[in-house]
KOLNUKE-483381 format. One record per residue: residue in three letters; x, y, z of N, C-alpha, C in turn. Coordinates in steps of 0.2 Angstrom, whole numbers, padded with zeros to 4 digits, always signed. Layout:
ALAXYZXYZXYZ/...
This chain:
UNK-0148+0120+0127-0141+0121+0124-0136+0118+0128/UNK-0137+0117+0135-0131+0116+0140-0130+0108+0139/UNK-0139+0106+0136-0138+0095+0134-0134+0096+0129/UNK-0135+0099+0124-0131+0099+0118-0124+0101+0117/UNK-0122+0107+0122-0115+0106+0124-0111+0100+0127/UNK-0115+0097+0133-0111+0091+0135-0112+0086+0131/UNK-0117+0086+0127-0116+0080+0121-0110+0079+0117/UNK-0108+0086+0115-0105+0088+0109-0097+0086+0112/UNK-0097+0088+0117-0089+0087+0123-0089+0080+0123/UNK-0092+0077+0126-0090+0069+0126-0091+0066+0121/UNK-0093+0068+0115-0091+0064+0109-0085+0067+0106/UNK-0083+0075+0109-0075+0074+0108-0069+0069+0111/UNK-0072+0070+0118-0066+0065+0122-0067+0060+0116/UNK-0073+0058+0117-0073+0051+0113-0068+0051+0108/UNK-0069+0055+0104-0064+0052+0099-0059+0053+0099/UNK-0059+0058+0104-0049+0060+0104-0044+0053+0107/UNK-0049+0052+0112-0047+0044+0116-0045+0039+0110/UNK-0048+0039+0104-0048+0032+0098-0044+0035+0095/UNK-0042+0041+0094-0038+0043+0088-0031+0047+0091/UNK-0031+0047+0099-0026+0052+0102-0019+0048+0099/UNK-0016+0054+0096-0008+0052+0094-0007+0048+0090/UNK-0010+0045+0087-0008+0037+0083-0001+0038+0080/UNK+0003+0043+0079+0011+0043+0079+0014+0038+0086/UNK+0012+0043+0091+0013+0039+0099+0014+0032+0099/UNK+0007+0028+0096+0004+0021+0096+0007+0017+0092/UNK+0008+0019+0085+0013+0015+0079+0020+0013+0083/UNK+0025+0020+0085+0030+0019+0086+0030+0015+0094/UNK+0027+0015+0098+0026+0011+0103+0026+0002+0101/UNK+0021+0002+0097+0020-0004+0093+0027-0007+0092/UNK+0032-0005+0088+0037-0003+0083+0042-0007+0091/UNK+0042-0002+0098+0048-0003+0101+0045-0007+0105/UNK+0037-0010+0106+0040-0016+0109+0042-0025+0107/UNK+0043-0021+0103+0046-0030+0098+0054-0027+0099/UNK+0057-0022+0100+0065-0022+0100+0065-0027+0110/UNK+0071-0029+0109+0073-0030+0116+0078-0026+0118/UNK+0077-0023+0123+0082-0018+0127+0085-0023+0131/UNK+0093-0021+0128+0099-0024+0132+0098-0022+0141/UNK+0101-0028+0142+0102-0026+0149+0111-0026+0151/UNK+0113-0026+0157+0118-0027+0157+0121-0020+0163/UNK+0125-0015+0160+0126-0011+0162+0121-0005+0163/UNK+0116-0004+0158+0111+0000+0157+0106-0002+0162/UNK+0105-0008+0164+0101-0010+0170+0096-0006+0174/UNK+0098-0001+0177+0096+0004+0181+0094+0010+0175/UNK+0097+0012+0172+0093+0017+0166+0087+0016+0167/UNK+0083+0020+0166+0077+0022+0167+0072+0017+0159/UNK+0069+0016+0159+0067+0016+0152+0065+0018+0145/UNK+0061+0024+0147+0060+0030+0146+0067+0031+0141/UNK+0074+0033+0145+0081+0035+0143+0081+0029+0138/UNK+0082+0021+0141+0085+0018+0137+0082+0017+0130/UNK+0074+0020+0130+0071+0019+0122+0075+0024+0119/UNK+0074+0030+0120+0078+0036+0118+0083+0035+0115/UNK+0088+0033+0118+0094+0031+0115+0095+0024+0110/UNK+0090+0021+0112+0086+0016+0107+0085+0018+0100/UNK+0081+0021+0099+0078+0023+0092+0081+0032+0092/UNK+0085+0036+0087+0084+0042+0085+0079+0044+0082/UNK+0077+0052+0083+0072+0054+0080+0073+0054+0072/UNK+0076+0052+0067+0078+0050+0064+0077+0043+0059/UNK+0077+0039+0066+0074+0035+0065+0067+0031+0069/UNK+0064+0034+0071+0058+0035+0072+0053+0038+0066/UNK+0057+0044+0064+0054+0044+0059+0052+0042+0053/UNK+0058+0037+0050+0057+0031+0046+0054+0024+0048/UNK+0053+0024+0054+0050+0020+0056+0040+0020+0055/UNK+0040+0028+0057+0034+0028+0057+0032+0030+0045/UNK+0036+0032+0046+0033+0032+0037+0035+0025+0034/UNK+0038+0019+0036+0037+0013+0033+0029+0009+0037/UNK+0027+0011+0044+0023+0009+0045+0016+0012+0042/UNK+0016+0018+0039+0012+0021+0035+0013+0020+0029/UNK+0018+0016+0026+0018+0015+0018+0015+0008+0020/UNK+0016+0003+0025+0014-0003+0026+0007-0002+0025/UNK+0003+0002+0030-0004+0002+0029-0007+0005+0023/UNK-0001+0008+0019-0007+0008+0013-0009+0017+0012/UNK-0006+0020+0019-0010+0027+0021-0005+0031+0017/UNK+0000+0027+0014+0005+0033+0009+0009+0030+0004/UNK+0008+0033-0001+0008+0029-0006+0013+0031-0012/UNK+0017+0030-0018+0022+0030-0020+0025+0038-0024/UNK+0015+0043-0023+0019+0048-0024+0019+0052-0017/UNK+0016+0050-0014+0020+0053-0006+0026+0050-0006/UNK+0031+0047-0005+0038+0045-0007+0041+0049-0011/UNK+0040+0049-0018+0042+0056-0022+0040+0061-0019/UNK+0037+0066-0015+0035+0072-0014+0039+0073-0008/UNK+0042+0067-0004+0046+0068+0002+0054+0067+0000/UNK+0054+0063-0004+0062+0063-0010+0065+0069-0011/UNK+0060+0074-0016+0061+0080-0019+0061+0086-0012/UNK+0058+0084-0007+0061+0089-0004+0065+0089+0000/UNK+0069+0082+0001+0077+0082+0004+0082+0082-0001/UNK+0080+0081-0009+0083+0086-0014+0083+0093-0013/UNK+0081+0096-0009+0081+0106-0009+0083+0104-0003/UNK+0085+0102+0001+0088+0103+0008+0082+0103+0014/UNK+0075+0099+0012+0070+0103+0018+0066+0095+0017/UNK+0065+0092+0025+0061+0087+0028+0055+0090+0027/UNK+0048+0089+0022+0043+0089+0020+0037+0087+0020/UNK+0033+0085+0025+0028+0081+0027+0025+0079+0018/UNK+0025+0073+0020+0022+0070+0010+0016+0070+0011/UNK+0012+0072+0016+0005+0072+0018+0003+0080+0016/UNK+0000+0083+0009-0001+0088+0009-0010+0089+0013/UNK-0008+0097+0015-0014+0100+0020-0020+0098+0015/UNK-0019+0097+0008-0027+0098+0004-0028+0090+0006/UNK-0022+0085+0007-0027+0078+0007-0028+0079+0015/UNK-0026+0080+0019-0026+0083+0024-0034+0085+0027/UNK-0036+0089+0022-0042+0094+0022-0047+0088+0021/UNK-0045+0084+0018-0051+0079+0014-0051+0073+0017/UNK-0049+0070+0021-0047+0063+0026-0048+0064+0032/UNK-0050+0064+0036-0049+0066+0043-0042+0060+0046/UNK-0043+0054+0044-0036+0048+0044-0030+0051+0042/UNK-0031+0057+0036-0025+0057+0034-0021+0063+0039/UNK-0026+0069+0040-0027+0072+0045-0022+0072+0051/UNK-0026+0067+0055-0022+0064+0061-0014+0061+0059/UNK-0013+0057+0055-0006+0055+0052-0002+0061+0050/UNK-0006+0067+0046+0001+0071+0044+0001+0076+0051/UNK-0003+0076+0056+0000+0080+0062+0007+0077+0065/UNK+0004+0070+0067+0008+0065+0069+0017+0065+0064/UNK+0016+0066+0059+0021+0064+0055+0025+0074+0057/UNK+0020+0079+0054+0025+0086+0057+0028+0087+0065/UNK+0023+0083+0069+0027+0083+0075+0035+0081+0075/UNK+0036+0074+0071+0043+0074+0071+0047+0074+0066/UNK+0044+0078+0060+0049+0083+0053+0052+0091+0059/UNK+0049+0092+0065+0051+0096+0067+0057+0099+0073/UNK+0057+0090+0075+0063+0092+0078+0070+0091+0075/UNK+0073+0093+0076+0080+0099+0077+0085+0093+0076/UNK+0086+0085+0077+0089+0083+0077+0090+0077+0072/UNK+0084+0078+0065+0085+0074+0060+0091+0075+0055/UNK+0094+0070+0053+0099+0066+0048+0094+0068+0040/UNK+0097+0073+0036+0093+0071+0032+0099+0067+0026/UNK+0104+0066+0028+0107+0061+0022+0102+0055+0023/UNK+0102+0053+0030+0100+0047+0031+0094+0044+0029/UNK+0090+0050+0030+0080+0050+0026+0081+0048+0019/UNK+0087+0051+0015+0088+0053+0007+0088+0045+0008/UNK+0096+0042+0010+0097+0035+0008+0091+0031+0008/UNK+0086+0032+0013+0082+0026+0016+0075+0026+0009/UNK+0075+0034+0009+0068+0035+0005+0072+0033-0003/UNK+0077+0033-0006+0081+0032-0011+0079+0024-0011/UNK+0081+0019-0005+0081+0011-0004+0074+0010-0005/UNK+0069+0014-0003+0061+0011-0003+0058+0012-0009/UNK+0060+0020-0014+0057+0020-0020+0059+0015-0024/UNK+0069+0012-0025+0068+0006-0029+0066+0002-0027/UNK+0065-0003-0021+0060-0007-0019+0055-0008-0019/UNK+0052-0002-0021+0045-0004-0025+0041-0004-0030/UNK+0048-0001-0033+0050-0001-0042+0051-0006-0046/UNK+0054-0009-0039+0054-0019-0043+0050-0021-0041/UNK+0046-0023-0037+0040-0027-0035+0035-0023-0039/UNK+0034-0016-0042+0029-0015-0046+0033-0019-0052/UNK+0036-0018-0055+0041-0022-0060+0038-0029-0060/UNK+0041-0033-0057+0038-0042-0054+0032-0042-0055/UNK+0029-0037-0052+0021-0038-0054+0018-0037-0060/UNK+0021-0032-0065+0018-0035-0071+0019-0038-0074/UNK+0028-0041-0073+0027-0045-0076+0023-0051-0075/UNK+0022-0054-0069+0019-0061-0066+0012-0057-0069/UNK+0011-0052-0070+0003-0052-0073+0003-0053-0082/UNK+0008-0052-0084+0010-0052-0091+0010-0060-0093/UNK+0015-0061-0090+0014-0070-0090+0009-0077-0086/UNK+0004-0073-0083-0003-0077-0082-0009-0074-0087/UNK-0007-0070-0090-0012-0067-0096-0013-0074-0101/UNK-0018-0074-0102-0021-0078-0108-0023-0076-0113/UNK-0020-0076-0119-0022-0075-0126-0030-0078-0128/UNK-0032-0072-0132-0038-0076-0133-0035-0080-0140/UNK-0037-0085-0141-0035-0090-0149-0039-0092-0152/UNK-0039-0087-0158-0046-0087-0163-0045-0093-0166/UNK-0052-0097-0165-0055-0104-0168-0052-0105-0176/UNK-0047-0111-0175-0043-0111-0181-0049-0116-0187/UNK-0052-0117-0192-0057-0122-0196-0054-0125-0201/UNK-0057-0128-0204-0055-0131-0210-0062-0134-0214/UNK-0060-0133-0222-0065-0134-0228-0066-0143-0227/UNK-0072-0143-0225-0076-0152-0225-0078-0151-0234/UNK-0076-0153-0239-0077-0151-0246-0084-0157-0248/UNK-0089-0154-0252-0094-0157-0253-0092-0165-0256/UNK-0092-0170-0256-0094-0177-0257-0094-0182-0252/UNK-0092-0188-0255-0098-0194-0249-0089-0197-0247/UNK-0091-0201-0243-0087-0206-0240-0090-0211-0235/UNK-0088-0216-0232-0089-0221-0228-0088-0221-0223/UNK-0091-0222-0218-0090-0219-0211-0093-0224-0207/UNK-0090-0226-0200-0092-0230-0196-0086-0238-0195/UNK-0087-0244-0191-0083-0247-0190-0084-0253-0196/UNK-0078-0258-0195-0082-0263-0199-0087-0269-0199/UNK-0091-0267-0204-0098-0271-0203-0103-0266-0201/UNK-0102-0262-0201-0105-0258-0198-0105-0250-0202/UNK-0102-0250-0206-0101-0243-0210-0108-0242-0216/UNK-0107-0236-0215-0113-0234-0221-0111-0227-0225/UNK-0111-0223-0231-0111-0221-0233-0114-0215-0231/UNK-0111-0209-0231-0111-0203-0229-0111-0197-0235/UNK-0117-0193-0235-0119-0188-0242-0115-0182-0240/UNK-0111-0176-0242-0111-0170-0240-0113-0165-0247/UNK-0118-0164-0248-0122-0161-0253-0117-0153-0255/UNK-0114-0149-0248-0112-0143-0249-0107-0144-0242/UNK-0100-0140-0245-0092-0140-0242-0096-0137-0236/UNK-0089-0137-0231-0093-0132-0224-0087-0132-0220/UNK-0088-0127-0215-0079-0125-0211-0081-0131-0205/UNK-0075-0133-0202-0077-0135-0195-0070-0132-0191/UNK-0070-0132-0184-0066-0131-0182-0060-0137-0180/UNK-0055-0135-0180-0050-0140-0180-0049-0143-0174/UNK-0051-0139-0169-0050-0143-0160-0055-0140-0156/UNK-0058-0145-0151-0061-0143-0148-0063-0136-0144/UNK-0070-0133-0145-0070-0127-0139-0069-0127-0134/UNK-0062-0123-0132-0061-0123-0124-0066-0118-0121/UNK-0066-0120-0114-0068-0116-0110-0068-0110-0110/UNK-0061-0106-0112-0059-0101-0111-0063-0097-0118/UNK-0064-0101-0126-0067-0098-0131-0075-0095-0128/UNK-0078-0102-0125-0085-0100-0125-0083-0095-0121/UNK-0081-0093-0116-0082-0087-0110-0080-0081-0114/UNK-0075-0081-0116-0075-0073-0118-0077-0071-0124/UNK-0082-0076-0127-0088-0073-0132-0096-0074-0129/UNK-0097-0079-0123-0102-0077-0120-0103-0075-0113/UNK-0099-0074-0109-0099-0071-0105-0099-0075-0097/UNK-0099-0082-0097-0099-0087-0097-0096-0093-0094/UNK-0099-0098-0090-0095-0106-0090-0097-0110-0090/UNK-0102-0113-0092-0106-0119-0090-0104-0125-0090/UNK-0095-0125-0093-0094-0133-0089-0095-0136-0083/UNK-0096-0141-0084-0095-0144-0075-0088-0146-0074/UNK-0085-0146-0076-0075-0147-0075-0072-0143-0075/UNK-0074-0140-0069-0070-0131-0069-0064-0129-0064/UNK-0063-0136-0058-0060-0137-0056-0055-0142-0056/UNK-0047-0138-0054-0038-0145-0057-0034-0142-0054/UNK-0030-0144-0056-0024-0142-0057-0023-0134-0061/UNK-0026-0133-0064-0024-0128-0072-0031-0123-0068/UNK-0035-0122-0064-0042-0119-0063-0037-0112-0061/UNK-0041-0109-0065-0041-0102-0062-0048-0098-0063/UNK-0046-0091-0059-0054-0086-0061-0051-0081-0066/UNK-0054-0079-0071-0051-0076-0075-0057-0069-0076/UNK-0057-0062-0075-0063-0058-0077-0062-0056-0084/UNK-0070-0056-0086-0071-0056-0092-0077-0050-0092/UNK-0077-0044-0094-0082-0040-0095-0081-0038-0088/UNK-0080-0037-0085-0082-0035-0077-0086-0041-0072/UNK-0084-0048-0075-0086-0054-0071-0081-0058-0071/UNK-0081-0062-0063-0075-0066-0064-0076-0070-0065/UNK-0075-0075-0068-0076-0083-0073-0073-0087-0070/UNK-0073-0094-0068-0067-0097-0066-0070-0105-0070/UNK-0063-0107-0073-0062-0109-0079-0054-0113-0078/UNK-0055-0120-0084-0050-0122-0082-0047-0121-0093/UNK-0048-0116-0094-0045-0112-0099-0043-0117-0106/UNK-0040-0122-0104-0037-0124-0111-0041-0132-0111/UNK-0045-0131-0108-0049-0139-0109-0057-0140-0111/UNK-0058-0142-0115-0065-0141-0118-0073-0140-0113/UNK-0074-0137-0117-0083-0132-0114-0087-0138-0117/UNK-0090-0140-0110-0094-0145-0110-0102-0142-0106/UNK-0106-0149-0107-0114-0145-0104-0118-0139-0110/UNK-0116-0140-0115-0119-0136-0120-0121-0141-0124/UNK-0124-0137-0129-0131-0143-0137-0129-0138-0141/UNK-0132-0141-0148-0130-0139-0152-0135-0132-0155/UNK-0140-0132-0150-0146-0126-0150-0142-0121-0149/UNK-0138-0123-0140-0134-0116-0139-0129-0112-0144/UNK-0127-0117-0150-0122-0118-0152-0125-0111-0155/UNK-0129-0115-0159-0132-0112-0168-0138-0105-0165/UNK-0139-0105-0158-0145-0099-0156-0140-0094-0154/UNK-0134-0096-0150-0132-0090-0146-0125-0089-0147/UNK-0119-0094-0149-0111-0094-0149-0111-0093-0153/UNK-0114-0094-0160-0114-0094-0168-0115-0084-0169/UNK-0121-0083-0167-0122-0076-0170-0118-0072-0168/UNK-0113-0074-0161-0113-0070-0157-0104-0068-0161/
């Protein structure tokens, strides 16, 4: 029992060591890229001159931009902390239930209540900042669909035309010979691009899949990469009439 106690001990150190305070460490991070004036403050202790450096205030927007960078809080944590400087109350946007289920999340929303608690936050100033960051990312979602809206590719159903049953002459001169067509028939009016065969077969077998114009495009749950508007080559007319035709 007493091996299994000291087991259990130093794999606490351990991890408190990797994970101690990670508020502490972001904002550390944060103040050593500021440069501390010198000058008269010379002799101020450090310590003081960070202090008067950064307010709790803004510390704390410090550390929820450096959690919105990583990804660890995301744009309805932003609403959840909004709506509660709407009621008049600094509200950790890390709820205890994500809390309960993350042990990452866990250690962040301790870190974040440490400094929803002191006594000397601005909440005009949180409203404005979290007010600037939601429409900030309202237009960059915005941007982005559109820029996904206008790299989207239409599919373009294969336009044909009626070859109508009789003969003609065909070939150069001196060279030409007569040509039977027994029964009318569709053909297509422009060549199959690459982009047609793929997204009825699943597929690229060009070998000129790389330009200028290449992109990877997913189809089905594959990504395909294709130069879209230029003809699908490396096929026969077996594959045509066995696989692309029924299909």
């Amino acid at each position: 029992m007493l091996r299994i106690f000291l087991t259990l001990y130093f794999m606490f150190v351990s991890i408190s060591a990797v994970f101690s305070d990670p508020c502490e460490r972001l904002m550390e991070e944060e103040l050593s890229s500021r440069a501390i004036p010198s000058g008269s403050e010379g002799d101020v202790p450090v310590i003081a001159r960070l202090d008067r450096a950064i307010s709790p205030t803004a510390s704390l927007i410090t550390y929820l931009s450096r959690l919105l960078e990583e990804g660890l809080l995301t744009d309805a944590h932003l609403q959840r902390f909004y709506e509660g400087l709407e009621k008049g109350n600094v509200v950790n946007p890390i709820t205890e239930e994500e809390a309960a289920a993350d042990p990452w999340l866990m250690i962040q929303r301790g870190g974040l209540e440490r400094m929803i608690q002191s006594e000397n936050l601005d909440p005009n100033r949180l409203r404005v900042w979290v007010e600037e960051e939601i429409s900030k990312r309202s237009i960059v979602r915005v941007q982005r669909n559109e820029v996904h809206k206008d790299t989207q590719i239409p599919f373009q159903p294969m336009e044909f035309v009626e070859i109508p049953a009789g003969e003609f002459w065909m070939g150069e001169e001196g060279k030409k010979r007569k040509v039977f067509i027994p029964e009318p028939y569709y053909i297509s009016k422009f060549q199959l691009t690459q982009w047609q065969w793929a997204k009825v077969m699943d597929d690229n077998p060009s070998e000129f899949i790389d330009g200028p114009e290449s992109i990877e495009i997913e189809i089905n749950g594959r990504k395909i990469k294709m130069r879209p508007h230029h003809a699908v080559e490396e096929i026969s007319w077996d594959d045509i009439r066995n696989f692309f035709y029924p299909r």
